[in-house]
TIMARLUM-902075 format. One record per residue (C-alpha): x negated, z, y negated. Coordinates in steps of 0.1 Angstrom, whole numbers, padded with zeros to 4 digits, always signed. Layout:
<nodes>
XZY...
</nodes>
This chain:
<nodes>
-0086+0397+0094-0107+0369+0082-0098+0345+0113-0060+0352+0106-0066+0341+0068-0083+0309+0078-0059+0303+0103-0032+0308+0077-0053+0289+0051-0062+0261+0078-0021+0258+0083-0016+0248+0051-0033+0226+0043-0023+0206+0076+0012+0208+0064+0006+0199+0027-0015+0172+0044+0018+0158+0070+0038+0163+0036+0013+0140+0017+0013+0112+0049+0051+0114+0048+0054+0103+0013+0025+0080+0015+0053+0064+0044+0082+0065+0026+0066+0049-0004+0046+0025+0015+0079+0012+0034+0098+0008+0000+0067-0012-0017+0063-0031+0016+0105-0040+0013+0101-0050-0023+0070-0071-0015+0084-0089+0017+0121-0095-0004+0105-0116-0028+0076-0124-0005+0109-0140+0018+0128-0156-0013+0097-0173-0026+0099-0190+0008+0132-0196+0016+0152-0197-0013+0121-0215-0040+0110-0232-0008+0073-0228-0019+0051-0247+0002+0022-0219+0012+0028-0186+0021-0008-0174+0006+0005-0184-0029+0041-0169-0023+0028-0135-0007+0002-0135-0038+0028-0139-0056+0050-0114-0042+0025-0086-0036+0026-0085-0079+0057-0066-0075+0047-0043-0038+0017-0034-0064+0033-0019-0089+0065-0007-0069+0032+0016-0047+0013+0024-0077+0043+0041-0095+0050+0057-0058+0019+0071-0052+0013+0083-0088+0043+0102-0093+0056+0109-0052+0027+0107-0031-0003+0123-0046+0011+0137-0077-0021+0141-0094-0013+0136-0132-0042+0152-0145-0063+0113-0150-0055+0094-0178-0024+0068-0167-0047+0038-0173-0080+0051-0156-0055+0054-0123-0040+0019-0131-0071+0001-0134-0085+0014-0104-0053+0010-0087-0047-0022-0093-0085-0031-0088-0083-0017-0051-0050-0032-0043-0062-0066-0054-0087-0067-0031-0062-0056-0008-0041-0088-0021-0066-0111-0011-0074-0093+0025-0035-0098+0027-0034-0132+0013-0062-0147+0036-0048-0129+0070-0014-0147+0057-0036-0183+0051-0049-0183+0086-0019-0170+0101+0007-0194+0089-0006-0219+0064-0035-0226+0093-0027-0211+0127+0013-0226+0119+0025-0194+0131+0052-0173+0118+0049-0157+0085+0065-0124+0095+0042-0116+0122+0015-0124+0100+0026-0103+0073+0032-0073+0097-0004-0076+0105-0015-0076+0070+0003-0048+0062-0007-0028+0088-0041-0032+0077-0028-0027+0039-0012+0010+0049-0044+0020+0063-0072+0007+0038-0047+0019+0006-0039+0055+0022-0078+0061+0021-0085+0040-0014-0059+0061-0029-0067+0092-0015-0107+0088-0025-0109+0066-0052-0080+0062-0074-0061+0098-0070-0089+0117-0058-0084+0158-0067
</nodes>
């Protein structure tokens, strides 16, 4: 009796935790659009010179665009005040910024490579450090 309620106890919370990673995805893939749109039209269309300053730029609006995703879609945790999540939020993700910025400086404003390769590389490295910051430090339960 006791292993089939942990079993049943143990399947749910894997499949409220595939739920969670799915959203985390979905939002994470619309910030990351949002960011490389305007991280792209800074570049192409404003014709600004470095890619660190446009993606800095840029990442301003992926913030916000993830923080309002993960707030009220991913982790759903309303019960913190809106501005102790922001803060911390937006503390972790600018750190993030400037992990993103700096693989984007060596990349392309260095290395001369191509910007989009470089910013798929940063933001693989964004998806994995923000799931975790956001999971244990800004929406913790």
């Amino acid at each position: 009796m006791i292993e089939y309620f942990m079993q049943i106890v143990t399947q749910k919370i894997e499949s409220a935790f595939r739920s969670e990673v799915i959203r985390y995805l979905i939002n994470g893939v619309l910030a990351t659009a949002i960011h490389f749109g305007i991280l792209t039209f800074n570049l192409e269309v404003l014709h600004m010179q470095s890619a660190a300053v446009a993606n800095m730029l840029a990442a301003v609006f992926g913030i916000s665009a993830s923080f309002l995703g993960s707030r009220y879609f991913v982790f759903k945790k309303h019960n913190e005040l809106l501005s102790r999540q922001a803060i911390a939020f937006f503390v972790l993700y600018v750190l993030i910024a400037c992990i993103h910025g700096i693989v984007l400086l060596f990349w392309t404003d260095i290395y001369q490579l191509d910007y989009r390769f470089g910013f798929l590389i940063a933001a693989i490295l964004q998806a994995i450090l923000s799931y975790f910051g956001n999971k244990y430090l800004v929406f913790k339960e």
